[in-house]
Every structure is written in structure tokens, then in C-alpha cells.
C-alpha distance (Angstrom), angle and dihedral (degrees) to the residues before:
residue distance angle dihedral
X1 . . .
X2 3.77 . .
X3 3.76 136.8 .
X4 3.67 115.4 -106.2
X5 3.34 115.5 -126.1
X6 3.57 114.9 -143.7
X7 4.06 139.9 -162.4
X8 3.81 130.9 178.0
X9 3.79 119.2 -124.8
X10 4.11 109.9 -104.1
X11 3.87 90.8 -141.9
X12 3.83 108.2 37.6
X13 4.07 105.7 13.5
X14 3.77 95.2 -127.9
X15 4.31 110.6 142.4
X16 4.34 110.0 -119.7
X17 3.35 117.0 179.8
X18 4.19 125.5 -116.7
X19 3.61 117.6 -160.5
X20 3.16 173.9 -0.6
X21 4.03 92.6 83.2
X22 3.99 94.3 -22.1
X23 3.59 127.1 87.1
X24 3.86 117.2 176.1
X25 3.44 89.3 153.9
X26 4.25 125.2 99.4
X27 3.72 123.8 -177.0
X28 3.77 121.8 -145.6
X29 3.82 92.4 -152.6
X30 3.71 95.6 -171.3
X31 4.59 93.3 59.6
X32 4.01 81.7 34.8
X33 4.09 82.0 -120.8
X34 3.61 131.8 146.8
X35 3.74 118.2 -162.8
X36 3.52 137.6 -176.6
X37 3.80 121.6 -106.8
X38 3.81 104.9 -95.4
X39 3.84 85.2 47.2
X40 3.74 88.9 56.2
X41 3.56 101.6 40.2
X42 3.89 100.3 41.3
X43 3.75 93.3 50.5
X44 3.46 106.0 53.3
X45 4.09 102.9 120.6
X46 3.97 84.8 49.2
X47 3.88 134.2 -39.5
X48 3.72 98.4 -83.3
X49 3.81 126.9 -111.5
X50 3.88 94.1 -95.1
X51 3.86 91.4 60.5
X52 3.88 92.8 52.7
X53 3.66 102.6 101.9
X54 3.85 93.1 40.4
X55 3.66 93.7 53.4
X56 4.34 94.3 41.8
X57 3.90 87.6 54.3
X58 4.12 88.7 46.7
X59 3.58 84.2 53.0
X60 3.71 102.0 40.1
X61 3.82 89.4 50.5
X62 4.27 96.7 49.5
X63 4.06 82.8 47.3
X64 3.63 92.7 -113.3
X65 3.55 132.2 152.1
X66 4.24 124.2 -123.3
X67 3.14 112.7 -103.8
X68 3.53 126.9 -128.1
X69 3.74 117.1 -78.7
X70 3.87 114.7 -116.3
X71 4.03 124.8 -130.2
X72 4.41 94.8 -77.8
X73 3.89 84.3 51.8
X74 3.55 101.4 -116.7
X75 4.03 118.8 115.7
X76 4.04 106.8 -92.2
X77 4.15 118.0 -110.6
């Protein structure tokens, strides 16, 4: 049996597991973000409203611009 090796999403704080032979994890190479599966898959037209403030202070703190928003509003994955 092997350890699990464990990270917390950078948006919402939720654990996901990476490795050996699972990968729940998804980088957004572009915000220098990784986020947990559910953060990934649920936010695919645009990281909704509630996730805002997380994602400006990610992207304050990697000195990285905000992106433009897309057509709903929301900034785009």
C-alpha cells in the first residue's frame, strides 16, 4: 500500500490526490494554478463569480495581470 500524496486546490482549498496512478489534479499553466477536479470541471465557461477574489489574489501574488473577461462576464479558465 502506498502513501497518498496530497495537495490543496489554489482556488477553492479542497484536498485531490496526485499520484501514483491518480491524478485529480489540473494545472492552468497560463495563472500558474493548480486546481482540484471539481474546480476544473465546473468552471469551464469561466471561473464563476464566487471564485473571483480567490483567483485576483492568486494573480496579484504571481505578478500577473487579469485577464480579460469573456462574453458571461466571468474571467475565462
Amino acid at each position: 500500500m502506498s502513501t497518498k500524496i496530497m495537495f490543496d486546490c489554489e482556488l477553492c482549498g479542497r484536498p485531490y490526490q496526485m499520484g501514483p496512478h491518480v491524478y485529480e489534479g489540473h494545472q492552468l499553466a497560463h495563472y500558474q494554478l493548480w486546481l482540484c477536479h471539481p474546480c476544473y470541471s465546473m468552471n469551464w465557461d469561466g471561473f464563476a463569480p464566487h471564485y473571483e477574489a480567490a483567483l485576483e489574489r492568486h494573480l496579484a501574488s504571481k505578478g500577473i495581470p487579469k485577464p480579460r473577461r469573456n462574453a458571461l462576464g466571468w474571467y475565462p479558465r
